[in-house]
C-alpha positions in Angstrom: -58.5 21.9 26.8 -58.6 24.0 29.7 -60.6 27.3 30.4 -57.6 29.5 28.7 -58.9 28.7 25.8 -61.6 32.0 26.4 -58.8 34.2 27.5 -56.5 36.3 24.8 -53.2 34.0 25.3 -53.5 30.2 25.6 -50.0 28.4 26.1 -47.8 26.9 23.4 -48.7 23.2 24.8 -52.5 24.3 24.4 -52.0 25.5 21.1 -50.4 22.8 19.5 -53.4 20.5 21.2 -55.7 23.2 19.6 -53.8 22.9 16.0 -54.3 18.7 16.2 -57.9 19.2 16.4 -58.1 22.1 14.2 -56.9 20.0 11.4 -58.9 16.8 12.5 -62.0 19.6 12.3 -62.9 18.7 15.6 -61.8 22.1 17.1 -65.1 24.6 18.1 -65.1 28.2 17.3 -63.9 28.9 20.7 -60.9 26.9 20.2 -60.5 28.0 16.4 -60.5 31.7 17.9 -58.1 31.1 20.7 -56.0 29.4 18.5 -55.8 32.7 15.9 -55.1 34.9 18.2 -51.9 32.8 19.8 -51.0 32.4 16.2 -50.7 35.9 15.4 -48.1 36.5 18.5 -46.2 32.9 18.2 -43.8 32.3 15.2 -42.9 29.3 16.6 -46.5 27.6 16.6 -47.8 29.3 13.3 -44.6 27.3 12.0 -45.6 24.0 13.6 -49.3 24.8 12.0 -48.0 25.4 8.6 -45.3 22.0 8.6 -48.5 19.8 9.9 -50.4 21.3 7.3 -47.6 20.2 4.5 -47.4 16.9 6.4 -50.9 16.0 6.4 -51.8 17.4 2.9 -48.5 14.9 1.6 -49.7 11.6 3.6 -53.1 12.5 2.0 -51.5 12.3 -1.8 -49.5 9.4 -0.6 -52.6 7.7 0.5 -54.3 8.7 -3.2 -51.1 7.6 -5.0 -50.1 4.4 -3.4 -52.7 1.3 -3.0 -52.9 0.1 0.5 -50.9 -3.2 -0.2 -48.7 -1.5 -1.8 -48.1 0.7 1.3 -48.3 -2.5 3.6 -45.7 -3.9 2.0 -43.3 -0.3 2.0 -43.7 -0.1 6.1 -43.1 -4.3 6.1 -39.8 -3.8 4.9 -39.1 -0.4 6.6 -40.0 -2.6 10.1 -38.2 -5.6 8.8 -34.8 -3.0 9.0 -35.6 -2.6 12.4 -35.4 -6.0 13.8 
């Protein structure tokens, strides 16, 4: 991330950099800060936050729901229409 990060408005490109590591929980208060305060002024990126959000939180029941063979074999024949 560059040094806008500690300045009141970051780009939308840094912000959705700042959002992947937010929810990986690798993202320092700095970055959690200068995230919020792009959030509050950018629609668009506090909708990309909140649709990751759903994504992540539905690939992480998915995970809990479906046994990892189970899922193997799903993407296997998802690939296989690919071919």
């Amino acid at each position: 991330m560059t040094n806008n990060a500690n300045a009141s408005n970051i780009s939308c490109e840094e912000a959705i950099e700042l959002i992947a590591m937010q929810l990986d929980k690798s993202a320092g208060d700095v970055e959690r800060l200068a995230l919020e305060r792009h959030l509050k002024t950018c629609r668009h990126c506090f909708d990309r936050l909140e649709f990751e959000k759903l994504v992540k939180d539905r690939l992480t029941r998915m995970k809990a729901d479906i046994s990892s063979e189970q899922l193997e074999r799903k993407i296997d024949a998802l690939l296989s229409g690919f071919q």
